[in-house]
C-alpha positions as CSV (number, residue, x, y, z in Angstrom):
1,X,36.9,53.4,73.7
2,X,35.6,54.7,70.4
3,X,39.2,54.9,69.2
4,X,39.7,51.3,70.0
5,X,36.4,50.1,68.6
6,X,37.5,52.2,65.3
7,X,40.9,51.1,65.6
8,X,39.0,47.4,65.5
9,X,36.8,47.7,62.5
10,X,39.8,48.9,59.9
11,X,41.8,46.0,61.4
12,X,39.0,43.6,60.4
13,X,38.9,45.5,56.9
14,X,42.5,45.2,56.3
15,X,42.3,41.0,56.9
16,X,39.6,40.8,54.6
17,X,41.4,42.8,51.5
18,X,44.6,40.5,52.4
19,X,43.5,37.6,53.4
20,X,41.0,36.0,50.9
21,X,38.0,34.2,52.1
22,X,38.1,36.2,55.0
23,X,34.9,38.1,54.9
24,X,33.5,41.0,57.5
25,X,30.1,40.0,59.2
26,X,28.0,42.3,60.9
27,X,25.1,41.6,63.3
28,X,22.5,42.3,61.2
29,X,19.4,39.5,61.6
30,X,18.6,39.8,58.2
31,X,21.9,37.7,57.1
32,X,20.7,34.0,56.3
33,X,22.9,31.3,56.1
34,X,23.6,30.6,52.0
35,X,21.8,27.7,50.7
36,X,22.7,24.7,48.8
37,X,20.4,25.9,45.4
38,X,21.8,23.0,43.1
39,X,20.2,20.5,45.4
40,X,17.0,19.4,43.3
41,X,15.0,16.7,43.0
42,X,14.9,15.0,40.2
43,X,11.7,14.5,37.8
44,X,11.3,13.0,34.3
45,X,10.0,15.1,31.1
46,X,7.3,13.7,29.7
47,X,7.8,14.0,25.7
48,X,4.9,14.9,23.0
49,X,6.6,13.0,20.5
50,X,8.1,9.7,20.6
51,X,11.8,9.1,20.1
52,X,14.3,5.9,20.2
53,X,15.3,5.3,23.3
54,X,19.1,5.4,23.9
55,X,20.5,1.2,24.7
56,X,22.6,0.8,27.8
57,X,24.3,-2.3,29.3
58,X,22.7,-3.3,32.5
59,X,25.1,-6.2,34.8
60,X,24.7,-7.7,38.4
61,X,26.8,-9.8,39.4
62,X,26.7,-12.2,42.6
63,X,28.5,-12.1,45.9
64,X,30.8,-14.5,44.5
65,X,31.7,-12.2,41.5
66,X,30.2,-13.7,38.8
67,X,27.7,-12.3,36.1
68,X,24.4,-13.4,36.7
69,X,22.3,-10.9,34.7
70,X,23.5,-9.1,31.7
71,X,21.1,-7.1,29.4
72,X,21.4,-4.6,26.7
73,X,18.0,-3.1,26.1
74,X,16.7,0.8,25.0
75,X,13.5,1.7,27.7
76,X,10.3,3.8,26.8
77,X,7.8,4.1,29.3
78,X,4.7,5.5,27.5
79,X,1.9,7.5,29.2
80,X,-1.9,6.4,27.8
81,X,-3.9,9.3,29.0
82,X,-6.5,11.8,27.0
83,X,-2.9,11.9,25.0
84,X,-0.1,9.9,24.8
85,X,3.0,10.9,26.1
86,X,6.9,9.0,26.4
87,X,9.8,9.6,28.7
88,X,13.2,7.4,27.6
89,X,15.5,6.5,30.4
90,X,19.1,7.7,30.3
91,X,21.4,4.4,31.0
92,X,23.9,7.8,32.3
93,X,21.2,8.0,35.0
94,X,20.3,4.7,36.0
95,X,21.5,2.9,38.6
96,X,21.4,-1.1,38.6
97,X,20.8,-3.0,41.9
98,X,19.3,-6.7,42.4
99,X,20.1,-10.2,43.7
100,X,21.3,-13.4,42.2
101,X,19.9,-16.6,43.0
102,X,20.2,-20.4,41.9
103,X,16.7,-20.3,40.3
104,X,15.8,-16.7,41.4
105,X,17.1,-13.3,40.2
106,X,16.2,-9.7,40.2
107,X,17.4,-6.7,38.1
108,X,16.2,-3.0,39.3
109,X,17.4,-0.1,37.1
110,X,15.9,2.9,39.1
111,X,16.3,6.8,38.8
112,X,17.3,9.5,41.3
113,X,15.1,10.7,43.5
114,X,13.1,6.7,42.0
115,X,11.8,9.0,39.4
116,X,11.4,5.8,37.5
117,X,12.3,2.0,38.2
118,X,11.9,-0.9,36.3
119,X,12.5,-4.8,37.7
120,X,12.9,-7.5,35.9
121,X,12.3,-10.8,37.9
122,X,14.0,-13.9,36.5
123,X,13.4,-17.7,36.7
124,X,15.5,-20.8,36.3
125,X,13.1,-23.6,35.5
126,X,15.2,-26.7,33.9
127,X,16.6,-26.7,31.6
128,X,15.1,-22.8,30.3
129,X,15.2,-19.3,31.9
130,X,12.1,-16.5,31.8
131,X,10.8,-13.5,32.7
132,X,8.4,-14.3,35.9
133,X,7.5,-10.7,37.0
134,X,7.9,-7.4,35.5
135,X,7.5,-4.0,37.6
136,X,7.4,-0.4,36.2
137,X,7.3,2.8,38.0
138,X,6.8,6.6,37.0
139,X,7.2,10.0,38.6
140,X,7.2,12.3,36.5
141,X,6.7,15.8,35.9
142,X,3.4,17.6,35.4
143,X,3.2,18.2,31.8
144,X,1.4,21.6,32.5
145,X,1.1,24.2,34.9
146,X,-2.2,23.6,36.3
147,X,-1.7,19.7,36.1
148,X,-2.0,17.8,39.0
149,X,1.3,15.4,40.2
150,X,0.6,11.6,39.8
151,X,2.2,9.0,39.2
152,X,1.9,5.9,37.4
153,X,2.6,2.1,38.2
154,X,2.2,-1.3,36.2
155,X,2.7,-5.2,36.7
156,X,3.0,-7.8,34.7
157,X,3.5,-11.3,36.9
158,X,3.2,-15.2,36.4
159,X,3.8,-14.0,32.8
160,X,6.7,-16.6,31.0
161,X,8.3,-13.7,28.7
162,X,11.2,-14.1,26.3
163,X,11.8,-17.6,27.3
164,X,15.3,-19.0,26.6
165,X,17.5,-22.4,26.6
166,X,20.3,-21.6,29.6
167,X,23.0,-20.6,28.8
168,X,21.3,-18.8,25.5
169,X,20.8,-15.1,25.4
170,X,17.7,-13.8,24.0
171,X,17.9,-11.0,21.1
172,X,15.1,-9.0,19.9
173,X,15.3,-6.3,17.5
174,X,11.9,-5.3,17.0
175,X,10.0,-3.5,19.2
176,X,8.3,-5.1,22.5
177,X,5.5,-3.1,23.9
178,X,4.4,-4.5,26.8
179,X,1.2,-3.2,28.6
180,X,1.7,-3.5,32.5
181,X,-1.4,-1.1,33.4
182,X,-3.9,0.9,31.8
183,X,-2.1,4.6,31.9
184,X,1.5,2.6,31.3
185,X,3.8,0.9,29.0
186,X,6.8,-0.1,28.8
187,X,8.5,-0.5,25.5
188,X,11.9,-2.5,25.0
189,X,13.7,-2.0,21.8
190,X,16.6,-3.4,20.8
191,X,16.4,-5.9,23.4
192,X,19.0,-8.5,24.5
193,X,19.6,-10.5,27.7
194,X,20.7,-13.5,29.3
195,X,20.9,-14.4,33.4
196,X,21.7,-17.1,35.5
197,X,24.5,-19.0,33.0
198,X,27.4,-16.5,31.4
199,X,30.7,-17.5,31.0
200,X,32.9,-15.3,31.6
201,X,30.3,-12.6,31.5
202,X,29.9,-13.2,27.6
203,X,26.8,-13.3,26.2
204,X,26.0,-17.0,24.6
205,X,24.5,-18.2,21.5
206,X,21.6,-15.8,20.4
207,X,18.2,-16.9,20.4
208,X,16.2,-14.9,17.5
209,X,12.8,-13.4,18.7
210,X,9.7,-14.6,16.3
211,X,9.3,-10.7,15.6
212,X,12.9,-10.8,14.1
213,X,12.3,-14.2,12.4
214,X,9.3,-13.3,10.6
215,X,11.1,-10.0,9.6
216,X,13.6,-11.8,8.2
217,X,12.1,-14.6,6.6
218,X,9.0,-13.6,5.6
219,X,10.3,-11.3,2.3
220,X,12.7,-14.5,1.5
221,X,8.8,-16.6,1.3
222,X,7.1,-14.4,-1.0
223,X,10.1,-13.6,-3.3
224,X,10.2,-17.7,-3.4
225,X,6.6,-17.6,-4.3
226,X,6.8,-14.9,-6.8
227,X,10.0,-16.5,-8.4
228,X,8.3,-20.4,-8.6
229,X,4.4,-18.5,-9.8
230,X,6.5,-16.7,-12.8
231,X,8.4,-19.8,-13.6
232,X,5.1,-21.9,-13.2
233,X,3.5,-19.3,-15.6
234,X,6.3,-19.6,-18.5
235,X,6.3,-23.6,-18.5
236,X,2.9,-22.8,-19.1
237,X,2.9,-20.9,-21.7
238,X,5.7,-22.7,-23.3
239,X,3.8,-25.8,-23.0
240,X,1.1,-24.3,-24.4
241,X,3.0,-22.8,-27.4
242,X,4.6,-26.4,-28.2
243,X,1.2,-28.1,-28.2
244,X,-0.7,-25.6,-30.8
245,X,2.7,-26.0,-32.9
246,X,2.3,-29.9,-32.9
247,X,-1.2,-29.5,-33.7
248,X,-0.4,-27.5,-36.6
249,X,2.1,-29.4,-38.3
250,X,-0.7,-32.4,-38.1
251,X,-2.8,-30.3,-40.3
């Protein structure tokens, strides 16, 4: 019996030096069964210092196939506690889900694990489309040691925000901070969208955001002023210089 049990074991060794994959168990308790270790959840890193957010290019379309939402925007939620603190989301990382509606529409971008989520809620009213309802949500992790997990939530509803003409996407360079609770913020920079009307999926005629505008035109006023207050200032003095000349020759 011993010879056959001996006879046994090298067999078992010689199929596991030929045979790959083929290891040699014992009966030892001890031996667990190997764990999956790259299965983590996942948590976003607060930051100390604020950063611009990468832009990705957010789509649903409806059942029938065509694009009802389309945005391009860059996301910063920002933490207002004893200090403030920023997380950017990573379009690589997001995951766009919703629902398309004839005056109703909804646009979740959401993390793994819902480490964050923002929705966007929008409304057809007429002739114009809006922002109704705006949701934010953040899970991230403790930003030290002996800190305490929380998370933080904000809403912004019955709100009428970055109202556009359908069929008209709205474009906003500067930055939108938008305060949705006390301990969160959402900032949206560059911004640009458009939902219900897209042909094609194409974005339509851009609707400039007063932020932008007044960016824009603002230096063009005061280099107008500054142009017509030095020309106003020579005609003066030129007037002035013909009338003491006229008033000399009469002596």
């Amino acid at each position: 019996m011993a010879l056959r049990a001996l006879a046994g074991g090298w067999c078992l060794v010689l199929l596991a030096a030929t045979i790959p994959g083929v290891h040699p168990q014992g009966n030892d308790s001890s031996v667990q069964p190997a764990t999956d270790s790259g299965a983590q959840i996942y948590r976003p890193v607060l930051q100390p210092s604020e950063a611009t957010p990468p832009t990705g290019t957010y789509t649903l379309k409806s059942l029938a196939g065509t694009t009802c939402i389309k945005a391009t925007m860059g996301v910063e939620f920002v933490v207002n506690e004893k200090r403030t603190w920023y997380f950017n989301l990573d379009p690589s990382r997001v995951k766009s889900s919703g629902y398309c509606g004839k005056e109703a529409a909804v646009l979740s971008l959401t993390l793994p694990d819902n480490g964050a989520s923002l929705q966007l809620t929008f409304r057809k009213e007429k002739k114009i489309f809006y922002i109704t309802k705006l949701t934010a949500h953040l899970f991230p992790l403790p930003v030290c040691q002996k800190c305490a997990n929380k998370s933080y939530s904000g809403l912004l509803d019955n709100d009428k925000l970055f109202q556009t003409a359908n069929g008209h996407s709205f474009t906003c360079k500067s930055e939108n901070l938008l305060l949705m609770s006390s301990e969160l913020s959402v900032k949206l920079v560059p911004l640009k969208m458009q939902a219900f009307t897209l042909p094609n999926g194409h974005f339509g005629k851009e609707l400039e955001c007063w932020a932008d505008f007044n960016k824009r035109v603002i230096p063009i006023v005061i280099g107008a002023t500054v142009v017509c207050l030095i020309l106003i200032a020579v005609l003066t003095y030129l007037f002035i210089k013909d009338r003491r000349r006229q008033g000399y020759e009469r002596i």
